[in-house]
MARDODO-896940 format. One record per residue: residue number from 1; residue in one letter; x, y, z of N, C-alpha, C in turn. Coordinates in nm, 2 decimals, always signed. Example, Ala and Ser with C-alpha at 12.3 -4.5 7.8 and 13.67 -1.06 7.14 Angstrom:
! residues 2
@n->1	res->A	n.px->+1.32	n.py->-0.57	n.pz->+0.78	ca.px->+1.23	ca.py->-0.45	ca.pz->+0.78	c.px->+1.32	c.py->-0.33	c.pz->+0.78;
@n->2	res->S	n.px->+1.28	n.py->-0.22	n.pz->+0.71	ca.px->+1.37	ca.py->-0.11	ca.pz->+0.71	c.px->+1.29	c.py->+0.00	c.pz->+0.79;
This chain:
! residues 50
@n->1	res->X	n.px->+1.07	n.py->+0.91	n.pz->+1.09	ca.px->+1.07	ca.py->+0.83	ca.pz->+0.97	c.px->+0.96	c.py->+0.71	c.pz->+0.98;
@n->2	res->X	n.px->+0.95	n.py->+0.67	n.pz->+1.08	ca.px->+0.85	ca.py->+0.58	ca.pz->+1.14	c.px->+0.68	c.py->+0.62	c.pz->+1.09;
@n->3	res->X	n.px->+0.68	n.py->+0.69	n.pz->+1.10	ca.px->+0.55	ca.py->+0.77	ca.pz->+1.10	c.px->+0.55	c.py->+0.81	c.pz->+0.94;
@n->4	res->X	n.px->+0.62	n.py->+0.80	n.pz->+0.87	ca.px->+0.62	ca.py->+0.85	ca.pz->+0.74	c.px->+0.60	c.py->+0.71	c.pz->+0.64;
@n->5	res->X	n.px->+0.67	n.py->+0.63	n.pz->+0.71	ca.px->+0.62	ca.py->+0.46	ca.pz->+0.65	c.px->+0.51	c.py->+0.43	c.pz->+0.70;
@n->6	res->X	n.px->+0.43	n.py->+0.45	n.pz->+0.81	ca.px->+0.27	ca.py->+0.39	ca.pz->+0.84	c.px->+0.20	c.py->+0.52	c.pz->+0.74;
@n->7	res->X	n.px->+0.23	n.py->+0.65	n.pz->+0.71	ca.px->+0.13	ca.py->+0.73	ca.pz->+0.65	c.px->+0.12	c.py->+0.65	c.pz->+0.51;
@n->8	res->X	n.px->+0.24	n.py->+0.63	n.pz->+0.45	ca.px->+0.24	ca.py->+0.56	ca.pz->+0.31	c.px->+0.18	c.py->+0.42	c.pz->+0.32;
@n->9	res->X	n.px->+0.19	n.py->+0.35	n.pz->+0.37	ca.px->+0.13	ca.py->+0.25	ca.pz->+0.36	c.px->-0.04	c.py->+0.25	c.pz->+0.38;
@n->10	res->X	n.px->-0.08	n.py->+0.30	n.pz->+0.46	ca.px->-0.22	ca.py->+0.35	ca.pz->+0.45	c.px->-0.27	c.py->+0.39	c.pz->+0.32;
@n->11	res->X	n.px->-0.18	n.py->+0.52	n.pz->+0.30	ca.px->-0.23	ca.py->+0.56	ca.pz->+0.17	c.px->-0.23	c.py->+0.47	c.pz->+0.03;
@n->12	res->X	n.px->-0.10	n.py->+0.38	n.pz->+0.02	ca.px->-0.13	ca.py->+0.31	ca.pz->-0.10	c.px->-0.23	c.py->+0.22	c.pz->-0.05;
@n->13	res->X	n.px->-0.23	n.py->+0.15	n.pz->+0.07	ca.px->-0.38	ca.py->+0.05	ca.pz->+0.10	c.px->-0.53	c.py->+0.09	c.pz->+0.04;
@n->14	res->X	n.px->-0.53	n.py->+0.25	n.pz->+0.07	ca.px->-0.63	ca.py->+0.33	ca.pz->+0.02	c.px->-0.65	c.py->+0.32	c.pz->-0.11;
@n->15	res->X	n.px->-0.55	n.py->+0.36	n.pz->-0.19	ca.px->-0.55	ca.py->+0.38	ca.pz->-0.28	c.px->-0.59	c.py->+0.24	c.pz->-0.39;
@n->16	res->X	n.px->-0.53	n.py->+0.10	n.pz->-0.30	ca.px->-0.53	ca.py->-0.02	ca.pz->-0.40	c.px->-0.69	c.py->-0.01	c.pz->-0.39;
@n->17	res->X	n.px->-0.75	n.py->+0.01	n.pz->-0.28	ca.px->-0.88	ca.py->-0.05	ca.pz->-0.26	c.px->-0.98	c.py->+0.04	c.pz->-0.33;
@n->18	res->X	n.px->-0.97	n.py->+0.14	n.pz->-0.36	ca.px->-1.00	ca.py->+0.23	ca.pz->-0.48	c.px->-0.99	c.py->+0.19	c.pz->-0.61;
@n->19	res->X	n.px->-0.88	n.py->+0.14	n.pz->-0.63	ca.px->-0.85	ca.py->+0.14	ca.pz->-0.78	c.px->-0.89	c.py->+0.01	c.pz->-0.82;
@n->20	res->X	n.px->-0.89	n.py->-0.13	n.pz->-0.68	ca.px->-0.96	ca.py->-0.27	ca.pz->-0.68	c.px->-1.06	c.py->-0.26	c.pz->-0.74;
@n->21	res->X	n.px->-1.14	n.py->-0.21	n.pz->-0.65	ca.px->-1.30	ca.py->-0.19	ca.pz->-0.61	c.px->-1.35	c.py->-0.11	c.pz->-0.72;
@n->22	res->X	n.px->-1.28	n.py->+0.00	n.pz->-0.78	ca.px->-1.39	ca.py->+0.08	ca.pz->-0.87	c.px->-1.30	c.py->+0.10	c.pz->-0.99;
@n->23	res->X	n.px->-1.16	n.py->+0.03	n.pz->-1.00	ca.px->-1.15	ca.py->-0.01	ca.pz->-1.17	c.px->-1.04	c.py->-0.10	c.pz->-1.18;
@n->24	res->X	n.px->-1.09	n.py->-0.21	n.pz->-1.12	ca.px->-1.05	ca.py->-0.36	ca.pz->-1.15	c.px->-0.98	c.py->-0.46	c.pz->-1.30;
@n->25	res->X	n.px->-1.11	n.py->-0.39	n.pz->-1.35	ca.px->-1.12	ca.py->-0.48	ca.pz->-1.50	c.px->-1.03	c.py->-0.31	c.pz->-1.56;
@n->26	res->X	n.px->-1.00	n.py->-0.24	n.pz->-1.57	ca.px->-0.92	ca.py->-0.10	ca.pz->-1.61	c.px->-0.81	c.py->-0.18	c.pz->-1.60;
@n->27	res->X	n.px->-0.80	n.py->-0.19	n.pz->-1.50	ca.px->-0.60	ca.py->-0.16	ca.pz->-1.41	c.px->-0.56	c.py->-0.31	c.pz->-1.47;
@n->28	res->X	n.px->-0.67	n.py->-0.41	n.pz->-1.43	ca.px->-0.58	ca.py->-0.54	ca.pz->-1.46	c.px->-0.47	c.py->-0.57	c.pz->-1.33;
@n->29	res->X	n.px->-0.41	n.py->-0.67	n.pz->-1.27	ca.px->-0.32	ca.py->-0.73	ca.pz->-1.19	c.px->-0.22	c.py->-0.64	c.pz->-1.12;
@n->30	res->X	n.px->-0.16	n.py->-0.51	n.pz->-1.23	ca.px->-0.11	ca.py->-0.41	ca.pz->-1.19	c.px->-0.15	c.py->-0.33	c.pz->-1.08;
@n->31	res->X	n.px->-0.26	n.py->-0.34	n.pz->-1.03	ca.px->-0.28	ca.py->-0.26	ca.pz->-0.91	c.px->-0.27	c.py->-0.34	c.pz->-0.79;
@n->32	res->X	n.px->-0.24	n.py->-0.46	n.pz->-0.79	ca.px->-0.17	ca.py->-0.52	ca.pz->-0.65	c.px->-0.05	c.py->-0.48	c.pz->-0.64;
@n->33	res->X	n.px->+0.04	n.py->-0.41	n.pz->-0.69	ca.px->+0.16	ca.py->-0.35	ca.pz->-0.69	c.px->+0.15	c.py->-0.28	c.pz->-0.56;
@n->34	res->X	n.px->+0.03	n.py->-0.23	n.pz->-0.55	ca.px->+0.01	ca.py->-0.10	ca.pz->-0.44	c.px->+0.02	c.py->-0.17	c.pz->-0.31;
@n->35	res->X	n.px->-0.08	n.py->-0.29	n.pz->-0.30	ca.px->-0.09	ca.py->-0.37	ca.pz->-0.20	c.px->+0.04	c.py->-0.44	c.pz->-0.15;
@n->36	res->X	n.px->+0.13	n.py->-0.48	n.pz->-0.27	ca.px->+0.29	ca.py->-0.53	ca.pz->-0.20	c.px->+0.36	c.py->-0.40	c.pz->-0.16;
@n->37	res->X	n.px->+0.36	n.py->-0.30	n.pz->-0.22	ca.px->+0.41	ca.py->-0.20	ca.pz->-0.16	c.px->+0.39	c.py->-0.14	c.pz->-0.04;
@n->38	res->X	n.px->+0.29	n.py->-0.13	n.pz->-0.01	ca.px->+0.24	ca.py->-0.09	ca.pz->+0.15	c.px->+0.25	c.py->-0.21	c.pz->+0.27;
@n->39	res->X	n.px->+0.27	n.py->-0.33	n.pz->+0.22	ca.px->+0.30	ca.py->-0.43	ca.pz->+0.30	c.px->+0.47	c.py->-0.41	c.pz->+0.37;
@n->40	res->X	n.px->+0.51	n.py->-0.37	n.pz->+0.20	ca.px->+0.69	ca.py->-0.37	ca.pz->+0.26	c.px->+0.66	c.py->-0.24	c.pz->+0.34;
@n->41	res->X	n.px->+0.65	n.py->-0.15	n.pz->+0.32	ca.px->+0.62	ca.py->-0.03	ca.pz->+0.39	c.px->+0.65	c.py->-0.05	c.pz->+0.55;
@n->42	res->X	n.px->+0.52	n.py->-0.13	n.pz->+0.56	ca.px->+0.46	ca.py->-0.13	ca.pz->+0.72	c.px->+0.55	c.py->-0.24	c.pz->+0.76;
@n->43	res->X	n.px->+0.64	n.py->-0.35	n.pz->+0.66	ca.px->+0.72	ca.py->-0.42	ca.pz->+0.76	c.px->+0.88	c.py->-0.34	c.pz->+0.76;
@n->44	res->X	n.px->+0.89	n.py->-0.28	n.pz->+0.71	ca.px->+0.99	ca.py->-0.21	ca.pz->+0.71	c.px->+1.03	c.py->-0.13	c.pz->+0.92;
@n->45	res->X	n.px->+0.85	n.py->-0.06	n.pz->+0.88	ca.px->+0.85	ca.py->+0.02	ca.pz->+0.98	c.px->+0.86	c.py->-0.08	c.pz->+1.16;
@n->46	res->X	n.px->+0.81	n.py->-0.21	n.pz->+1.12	ca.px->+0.76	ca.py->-0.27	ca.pz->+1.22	c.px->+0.95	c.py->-0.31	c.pz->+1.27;
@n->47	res->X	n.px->+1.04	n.py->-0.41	n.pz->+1.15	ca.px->+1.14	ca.py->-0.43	ca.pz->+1.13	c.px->+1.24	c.py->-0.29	c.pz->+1.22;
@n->48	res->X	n.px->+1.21	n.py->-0.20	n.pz->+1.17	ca.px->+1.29	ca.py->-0.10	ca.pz->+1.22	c.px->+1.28	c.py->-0.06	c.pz->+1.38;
@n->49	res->X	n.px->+1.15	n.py->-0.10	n.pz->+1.42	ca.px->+1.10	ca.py->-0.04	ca.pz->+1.56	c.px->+1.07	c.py->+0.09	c.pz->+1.58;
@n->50	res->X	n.px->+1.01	n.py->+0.15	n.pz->+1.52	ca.px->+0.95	ca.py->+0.28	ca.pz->+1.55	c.px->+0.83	c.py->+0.31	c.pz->+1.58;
């Protein structure tokens, strides 16, 4: 399960910095959603010790 919260958090990181970087003025504020979510992600994982 450990390993399944660092793949997701990567991916939404990927994904924010995508959607930051190449449609910013699009998305509007709603795409830091991705960025809080991958944060809880990876503290979840760290929290849990895996």
């Amino acid at each position: 399960m450990g390993n399944l919260l660092y793949i997701i958090a990567v991916v939404l990181v990927i994904l924010w910095l995508i959607g930051f970087l190449g449609f910013g003025d699009a998305v509007g504020g709603i795409i830091h959603v991705l960025l809080v979510l991958a944060v809880v992600a990876f503290l979840l994982r760290i929290i849990r010790g895996a």
